[in-house]
N, C-alpha and C positions, 0 to 999 in steps of 0.2 A: 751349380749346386741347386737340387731341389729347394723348393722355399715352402712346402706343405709342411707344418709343423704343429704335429697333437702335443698338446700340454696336460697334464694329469694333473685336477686340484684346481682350483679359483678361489684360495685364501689369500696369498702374501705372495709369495715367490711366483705362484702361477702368473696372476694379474701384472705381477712386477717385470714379467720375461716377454710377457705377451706383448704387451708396450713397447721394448726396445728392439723386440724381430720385428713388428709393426714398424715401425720409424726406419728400420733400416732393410725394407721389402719386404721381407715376409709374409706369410700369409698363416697366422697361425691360429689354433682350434683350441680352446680350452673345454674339458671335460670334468664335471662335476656331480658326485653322488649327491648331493646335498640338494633340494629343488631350489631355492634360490641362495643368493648372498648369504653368510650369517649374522646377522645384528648385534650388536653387543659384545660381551664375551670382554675375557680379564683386559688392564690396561696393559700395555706393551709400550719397549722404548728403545730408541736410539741413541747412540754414545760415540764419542769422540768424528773427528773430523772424519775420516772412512766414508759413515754414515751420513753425516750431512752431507759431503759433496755430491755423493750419489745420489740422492733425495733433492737437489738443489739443481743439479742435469738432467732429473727426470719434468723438474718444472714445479713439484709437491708441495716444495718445503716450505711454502707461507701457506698454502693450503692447510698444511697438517699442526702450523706452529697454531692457528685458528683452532683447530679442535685441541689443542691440549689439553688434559686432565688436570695440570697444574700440578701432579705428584702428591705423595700422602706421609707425611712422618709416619712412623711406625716403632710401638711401644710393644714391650714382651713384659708380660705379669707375672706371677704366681700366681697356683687356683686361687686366693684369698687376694688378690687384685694387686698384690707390689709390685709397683716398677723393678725390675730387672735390668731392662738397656732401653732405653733410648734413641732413635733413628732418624737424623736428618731428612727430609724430601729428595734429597739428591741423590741418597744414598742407593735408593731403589729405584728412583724415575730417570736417570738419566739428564740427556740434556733435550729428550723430545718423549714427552710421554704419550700417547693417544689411546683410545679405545680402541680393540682387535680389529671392530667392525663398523667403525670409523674406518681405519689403516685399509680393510680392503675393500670399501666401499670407492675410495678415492682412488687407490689402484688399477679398480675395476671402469672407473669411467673415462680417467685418464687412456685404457687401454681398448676401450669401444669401438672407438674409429675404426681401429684394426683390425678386430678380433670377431670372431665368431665364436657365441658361447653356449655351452649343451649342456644345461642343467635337468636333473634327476637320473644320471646315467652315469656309466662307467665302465672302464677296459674291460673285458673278459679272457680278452686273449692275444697274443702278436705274434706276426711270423714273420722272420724279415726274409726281402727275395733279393735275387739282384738288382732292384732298381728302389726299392722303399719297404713301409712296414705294410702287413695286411692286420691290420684292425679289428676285433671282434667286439661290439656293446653289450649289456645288460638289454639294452630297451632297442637301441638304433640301429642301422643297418651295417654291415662290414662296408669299410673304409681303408682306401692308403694312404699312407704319407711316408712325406722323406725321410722322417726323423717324428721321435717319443721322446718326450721329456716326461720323468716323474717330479714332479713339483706337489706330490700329494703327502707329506708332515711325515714322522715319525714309522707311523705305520704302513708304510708305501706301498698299495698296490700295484704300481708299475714296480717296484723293485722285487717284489713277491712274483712277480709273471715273468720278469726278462731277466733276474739277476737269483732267486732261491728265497727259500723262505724264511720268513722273519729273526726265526731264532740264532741263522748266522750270521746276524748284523745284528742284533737290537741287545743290547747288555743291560741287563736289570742295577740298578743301583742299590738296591736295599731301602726304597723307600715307595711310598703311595700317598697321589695329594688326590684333593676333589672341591670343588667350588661348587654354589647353588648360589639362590639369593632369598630373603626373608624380610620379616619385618625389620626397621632400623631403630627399636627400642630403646637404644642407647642415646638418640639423637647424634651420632658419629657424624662429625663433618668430613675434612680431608686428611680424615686418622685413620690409622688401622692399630688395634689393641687384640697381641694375641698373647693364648695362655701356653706357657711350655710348661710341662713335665718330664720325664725321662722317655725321649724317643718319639712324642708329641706336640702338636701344637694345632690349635684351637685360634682361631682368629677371623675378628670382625673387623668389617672397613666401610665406612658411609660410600652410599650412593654416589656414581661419578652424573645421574642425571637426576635422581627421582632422591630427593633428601628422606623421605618414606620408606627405602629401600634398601638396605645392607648389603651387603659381597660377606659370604663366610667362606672361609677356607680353610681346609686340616690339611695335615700332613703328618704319617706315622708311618716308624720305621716296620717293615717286616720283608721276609724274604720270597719268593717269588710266590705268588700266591694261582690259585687256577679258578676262574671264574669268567664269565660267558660276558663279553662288553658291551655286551646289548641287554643286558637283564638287570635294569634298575633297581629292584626291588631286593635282588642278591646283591649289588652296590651298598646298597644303601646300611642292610644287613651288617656286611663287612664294617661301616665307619659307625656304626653304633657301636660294636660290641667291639669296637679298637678304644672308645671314647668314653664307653660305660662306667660312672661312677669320680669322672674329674664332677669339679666345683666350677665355680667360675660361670661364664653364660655360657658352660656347653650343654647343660639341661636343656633350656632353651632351642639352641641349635638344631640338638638331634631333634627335638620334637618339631621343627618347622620343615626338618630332613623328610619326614616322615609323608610330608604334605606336596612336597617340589616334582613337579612335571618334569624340570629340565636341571639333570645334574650332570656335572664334567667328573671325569673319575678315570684315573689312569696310574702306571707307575713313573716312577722317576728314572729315566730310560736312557740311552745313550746309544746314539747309529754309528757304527763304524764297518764303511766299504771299502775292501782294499782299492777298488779300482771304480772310477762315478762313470763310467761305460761301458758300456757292452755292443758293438755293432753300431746300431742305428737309432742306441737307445743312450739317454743318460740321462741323471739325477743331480737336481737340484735341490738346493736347501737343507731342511731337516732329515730330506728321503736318503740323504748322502752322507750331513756329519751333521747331527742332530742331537739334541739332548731337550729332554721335557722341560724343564726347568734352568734359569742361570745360565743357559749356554750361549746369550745372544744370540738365539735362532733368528729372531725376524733381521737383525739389522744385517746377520750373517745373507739369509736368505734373497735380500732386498739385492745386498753387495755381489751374491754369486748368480742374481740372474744378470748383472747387467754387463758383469765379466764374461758369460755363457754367450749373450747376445751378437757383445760385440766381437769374440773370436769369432762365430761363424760368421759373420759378415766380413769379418778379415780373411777367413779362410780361402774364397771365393769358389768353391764347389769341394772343398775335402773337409767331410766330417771328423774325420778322424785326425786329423792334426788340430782344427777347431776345441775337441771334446779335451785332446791331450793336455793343447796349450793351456783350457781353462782349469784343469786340473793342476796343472803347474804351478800357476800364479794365486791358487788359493787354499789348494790344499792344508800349507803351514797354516796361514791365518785361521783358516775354520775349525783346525784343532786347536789352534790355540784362546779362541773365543770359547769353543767347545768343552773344554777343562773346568770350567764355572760352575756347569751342572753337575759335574761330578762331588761338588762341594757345597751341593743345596740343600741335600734333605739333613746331612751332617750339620750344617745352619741353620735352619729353621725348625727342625725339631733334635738337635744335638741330646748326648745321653747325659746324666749327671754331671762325669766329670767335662763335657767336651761342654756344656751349658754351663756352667763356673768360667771356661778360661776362654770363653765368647766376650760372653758380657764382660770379665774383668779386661781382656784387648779393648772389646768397642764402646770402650767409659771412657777410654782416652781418647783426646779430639785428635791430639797429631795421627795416631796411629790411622785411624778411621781415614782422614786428612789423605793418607800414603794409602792406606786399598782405594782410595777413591780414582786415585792417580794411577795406579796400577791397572785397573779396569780399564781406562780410554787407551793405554799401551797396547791392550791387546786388540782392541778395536780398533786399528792404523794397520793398509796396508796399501802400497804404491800403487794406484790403479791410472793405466791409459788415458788421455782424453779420447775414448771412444768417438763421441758427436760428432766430433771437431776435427778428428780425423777420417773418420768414414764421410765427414762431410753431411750428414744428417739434416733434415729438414729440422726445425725448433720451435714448430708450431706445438 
């Protein structure tokens, strides 16, 4: 089997795939739009055992337990500031919480040794032949390789080139969120205090570094709306006049909105690919069964590179029983991790009545107690000793 292997993407899944083809020969290429790492960016978490042990066989996981964010209760108000519900730390952090750009900074170095990385550039085109892929860049020169992995999030450009475009995989959920960051007025420690109305929510959360500095984040219902992803100032547009005329500190908000260089802004989305192959290509992660939101995308993503890695090393020259078998063994799980984000924006900015029968459920400790439990169920699924059986070096 070839061992040239281009990777699309150097957030989480890439870095995380790149790693385990490294360790078990490979020679793989990570490609990235972005010119370097990204720093910061929202907290992210890992849950039930699945997770750990993968993050424990990659060598991370004291690594990562070290930058913990330590999780954030989280309060839902009315405009006029009344508790509504109440939210344990655990309920949202899991049992590993970290910052994005912590999670793929550590990835990233962890995967160094092995890897070659080509930042500010990206796929433009692929032709498979009989023997690998032919390669086209933005910026670099045509290239082959054995095998394409899209490991590039939600919006996959390897699945828009090798598999069609966006609109037959990517399912709108009726919702739109977007994060900035601002002054921390509030003095917010490890809270976060957001305001619902019907179909919205407004919320602030202290600094996971800088206590001077706030996380805000909205989320509001609408349906698929058409606006250019590159044009901030039509973003921005949009969550004012979604937001115009609540009470609460969203006055505030918008007007620091107004100011922000660097804002996230997307819908609440959900990837579903009949089939995560095609040829000589296939999809990892969000690119495959992805959800913006609640879907445990990273720990799924973490989980399906290192099941990806080590089928083709099991494979020993057939891609195509490699790509099958990885699709076998995770398929179920990634849907069913996947289902979460379907029930996000319904949560976090639920309508009248769905915002009554939240909070009257999550006032109750048992119940809360039982989704907690419920959640690390779906995050459990029977994985290989890969290492240990491919015999793997464990430096």
């Amino acid at each position: 089997m070839g061992k040239n292997v281009l990777i699309s993407g150097a957030s989480i899944a890439g870095p995380a795939l790149a790693y385990w083809l490294g360790r078990y020969g490979f020679h793989p290429t990570v490609v990235e739009l972005a010119p370097a790492l990204r720093e910061g960016g929202q907290a992210v978490d890992f849950r039930g055992e699945t997770h750990l042990t993968v993050l424990e066989r990659m060598g991370v996981l004291d690594q990562l337990r070290r930058l913990e964010t330590g999780g954030r209760t989280t309060t839902f108000v009315d405009p006029k500031g009344r508790q509504r519900l109440h939210l344990p730390a655990e309920f949202t952090g899991g049992d590993i919480e970290v910052l994005r750009g912590d999670l793929s900074r550590v990835l990233y170095e962890a995967s160094l040794p092995y890897t070659e990385y080509v930042f500010g550039d990206s796929v433009t085109g692929t032709t498979e032949t009989a023997t690998g892929v032919q390669v086209t860049f933005r910026h670099g020169a045509p290239r082959e390789f054995d095998l394409v992995i899209g490991a590039d999030g939600l919006h996959s450009n390897i699945r828009r080139i090798a598999f069609g475009p966006e609109r037959d995989f990517v399912t709108h959920l009726g919702y739109y969120a977007a994060t900035w960051k601002l002054p921390n007025h509030l003095g917010l420690g490890r809270e976060t205090v957001g305001c619902n109305t019907p179909g919205r929510l407004a919320q602030l959360g202290g600094g996971h570094r800088d206590p001077a500095v706030a996380d805000a984040f909205v989320v509001f219902a609408a349906p698929e709306l058409t606006y250019d992803r590159h044009d901030l100032t039509a973003q921005k547009a949009l969550i004012a006049e979604r937001f115009a005329g609540i009470g609460w500190q969203v006055p505030a908000m918008l007007e620091s909105l107004e100011s922000t260089s660097e804002l996230y802004f997307d819908s609440i989305s959900r990837a579903d690919v009949p089939v995560w192959h095609r040829g000589r290509t296939a999809l990892v992660g969000d690119a495959a069964c992805g959800a913006t939101i609640g879907g445990m995308g990273t720990g799924t993503g973490v989980v399906a590179a290192y099941v990806l890695a080590g089928e083709l090393a099991r494979a020993a020259g057939d891609h195509r029983a490699a790509f099958a078998a990885y699709e076998g063994r995770l398929r179920e799980y990634a849907q069913g991790c996947q289902q979460g984000g379907d029930r996000t924006g319904k949560f976090l900015a639920p309508g009248r009545i769905g915002g009554r029968l939240r909070d009257a459920m999550l006032n109750r400790p048992a119940l809360m107690t039982w989704m907690l439990n419920e959640a690390k169920k779906f995050s459990t699924v029977e994985l290989p000793d890969y290492p240990a059986e491919l015999g793997a070096m464990t430096g």
